[in-house]
C-alpha positions in Angstrom: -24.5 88.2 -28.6 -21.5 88.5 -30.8 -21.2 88.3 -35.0 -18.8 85.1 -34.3 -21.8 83.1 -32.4 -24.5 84.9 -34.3 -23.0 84.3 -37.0 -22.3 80.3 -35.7 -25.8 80.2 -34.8 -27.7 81.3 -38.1 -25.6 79.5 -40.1 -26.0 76.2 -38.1 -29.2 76.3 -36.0 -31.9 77.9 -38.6 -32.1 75.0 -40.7 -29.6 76.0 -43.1 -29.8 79.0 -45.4 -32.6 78.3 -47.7 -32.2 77.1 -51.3 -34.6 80.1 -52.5 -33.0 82.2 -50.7 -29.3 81.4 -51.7 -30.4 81.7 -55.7 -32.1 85.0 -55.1 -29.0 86.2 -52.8 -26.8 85.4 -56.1 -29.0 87.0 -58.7 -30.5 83.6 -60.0 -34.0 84.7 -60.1 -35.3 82.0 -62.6 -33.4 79.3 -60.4 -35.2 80.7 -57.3 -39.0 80.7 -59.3 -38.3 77.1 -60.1 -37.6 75.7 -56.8 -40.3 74.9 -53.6 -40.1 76.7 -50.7 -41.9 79.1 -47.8 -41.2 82.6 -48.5 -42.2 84.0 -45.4 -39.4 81.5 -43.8 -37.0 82.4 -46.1 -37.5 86.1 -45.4 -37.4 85.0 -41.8 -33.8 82.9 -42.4 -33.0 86.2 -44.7 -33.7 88.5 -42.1 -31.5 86.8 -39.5 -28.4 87.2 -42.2 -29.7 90.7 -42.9 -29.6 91.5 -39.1 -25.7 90.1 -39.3 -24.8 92.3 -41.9 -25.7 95.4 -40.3 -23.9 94.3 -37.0 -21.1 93.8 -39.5 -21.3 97.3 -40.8 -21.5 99.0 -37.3 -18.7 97.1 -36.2 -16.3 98.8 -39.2 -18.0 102.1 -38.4 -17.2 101.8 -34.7 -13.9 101.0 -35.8 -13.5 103.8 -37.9 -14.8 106.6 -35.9 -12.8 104.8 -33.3 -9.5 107.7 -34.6 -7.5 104.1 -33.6 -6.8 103.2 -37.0 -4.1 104.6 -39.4 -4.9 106.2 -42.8 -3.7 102.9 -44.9 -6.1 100.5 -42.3 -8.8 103.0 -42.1 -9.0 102.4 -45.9 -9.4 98.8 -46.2 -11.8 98.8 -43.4 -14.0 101.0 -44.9 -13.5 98.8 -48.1 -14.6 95.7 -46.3 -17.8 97.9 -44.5 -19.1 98.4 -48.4 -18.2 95.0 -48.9 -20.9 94.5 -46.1 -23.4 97.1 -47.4 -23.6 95.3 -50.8 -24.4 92.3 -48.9 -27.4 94.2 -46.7 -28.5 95.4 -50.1 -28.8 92.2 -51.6 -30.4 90.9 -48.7 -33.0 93.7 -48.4 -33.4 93.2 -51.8 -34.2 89.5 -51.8 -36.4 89.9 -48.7 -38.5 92.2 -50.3 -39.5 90.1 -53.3 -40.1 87.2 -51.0 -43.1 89.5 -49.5 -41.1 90.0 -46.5 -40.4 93.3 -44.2 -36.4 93.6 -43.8 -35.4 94.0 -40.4 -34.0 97.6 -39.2 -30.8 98.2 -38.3 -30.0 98.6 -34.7 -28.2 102.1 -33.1 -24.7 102.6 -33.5 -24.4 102.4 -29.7 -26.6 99.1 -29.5 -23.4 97.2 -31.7 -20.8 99.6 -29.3 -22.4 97.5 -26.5 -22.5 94.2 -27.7 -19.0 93.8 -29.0 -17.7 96.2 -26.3 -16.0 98.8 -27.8 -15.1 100.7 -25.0 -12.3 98.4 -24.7 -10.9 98.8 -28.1 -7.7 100.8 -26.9 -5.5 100.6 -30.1 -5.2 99.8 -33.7 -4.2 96.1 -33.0 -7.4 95.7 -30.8 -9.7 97.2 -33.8 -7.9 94.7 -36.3 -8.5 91.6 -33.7 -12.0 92.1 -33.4 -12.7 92.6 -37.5 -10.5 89.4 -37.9 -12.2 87.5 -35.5 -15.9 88.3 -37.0 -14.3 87.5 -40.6 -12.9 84.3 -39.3 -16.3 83.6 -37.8 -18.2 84.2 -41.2 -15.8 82.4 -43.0 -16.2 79.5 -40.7 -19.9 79.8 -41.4 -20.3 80.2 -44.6 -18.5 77.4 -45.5 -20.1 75.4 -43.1 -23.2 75.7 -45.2 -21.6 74.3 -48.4 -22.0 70.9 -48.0 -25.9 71.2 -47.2 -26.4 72.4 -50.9 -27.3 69.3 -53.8 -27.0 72.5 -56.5 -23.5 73.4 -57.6 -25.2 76.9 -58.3 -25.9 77.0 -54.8 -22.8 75.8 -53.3 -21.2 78.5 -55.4 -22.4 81.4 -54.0 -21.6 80.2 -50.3 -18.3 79.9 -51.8 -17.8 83.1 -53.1 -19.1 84.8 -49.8 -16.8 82.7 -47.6 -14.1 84.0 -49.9 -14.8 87.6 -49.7 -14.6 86.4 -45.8 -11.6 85.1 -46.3 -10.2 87.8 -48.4 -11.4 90.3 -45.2 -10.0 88.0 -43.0 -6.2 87.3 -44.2 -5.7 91.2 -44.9 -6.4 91.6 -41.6 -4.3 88.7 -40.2 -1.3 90.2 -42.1 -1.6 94.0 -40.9 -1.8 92.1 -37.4 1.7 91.3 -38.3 0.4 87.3 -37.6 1.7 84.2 -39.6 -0.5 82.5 -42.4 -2.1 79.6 -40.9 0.6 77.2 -40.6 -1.6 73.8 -41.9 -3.5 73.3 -45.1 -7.2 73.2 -44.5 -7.3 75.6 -41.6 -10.9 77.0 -42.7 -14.3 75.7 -42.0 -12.8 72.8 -39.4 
């Protein structure tokens, strides 16, 4: 399975990110005490997002040790893998003090496999696949925005579709590809 249909798939076919989980993903612990909810499924729902971010990781670590990228390239993908790290730690974080176990991260060669790098031949290639798993997380996380009744809530899914976003048009435009040519070209 891929981080674009993963991605697709957690973020439309679990039931929607939990409420809980959401507040205690953005730091809003009292918001989180005050509201209902099953822990142990939100760690479950966590643990699925959790299990996305460290695909995302391996992917930019594939990527760099891949010796395909330039020195100015290598950078920002390195930037956006910490980007992606501060998420897992969030994540791990918020699992934990729902009670739950977060899950492990696979091998490196486990992500190799499942978003075929062995056919990652140059720089362009590298960039194409991180752009189309940003794209997909975008696409995701602002799917999830209208599901939330709390502005609090709908915030934070903004902010991480626009770090998505962020990741996503950088690497667009060392792609040397054209801004998307409507307005509202996200989260259709």
């Amino acid at each position: 399975m891929n981080l674009i249909s993963s991605r697709r798939g957690f973020m439309g076919n679990t039931g929607k990110l939990s409420a809980v989980g959401l507040a205690l993903l953005g730091g809003n612990i009292a918001m989180a005490q005050g509201m209902a909810g099953d822990a142990a499924k939100d760690a479950g729902i966590l643990n699925v997002a959790l299990g996305l971010e460290h695909e995302a990781i391996g992917a930019y670590q594939l990527g760099a040790m891949s010796g395909l990228l330039q020195k100015p390239v290598l950078d920002i993908a390195v930037s956006f893998q910490s980007h992606h790290k501060a998420h897992r730690d969030a994540l791990i974080a918020t699992i934990e003090k729902l009670g739950g176990k977060a899950v492990a991260e696979k091998k490196l060669d486990d992500y190799a496999k499942a978003l075929k790098a062995d056919t990652l031949k140059n720089q362009a290639d590298v960039l194409d696949l991180a752009a189309r798993l940003e794209l997909g997380a975008t696409n995701a996380y602002l799917g999830v925005i209208p599901a939330f009744l709390s502005k609090d809530l709908a915030k934070v899914a903004a902010r991480l579709a626009a770090d998505e976003t962020m990741h996503y048009t950088i690497l667009t435009n060392a792609l040397g590809r054209p801004l998307p040519a409507g307005a509202l070209s996200f989260g259709a």
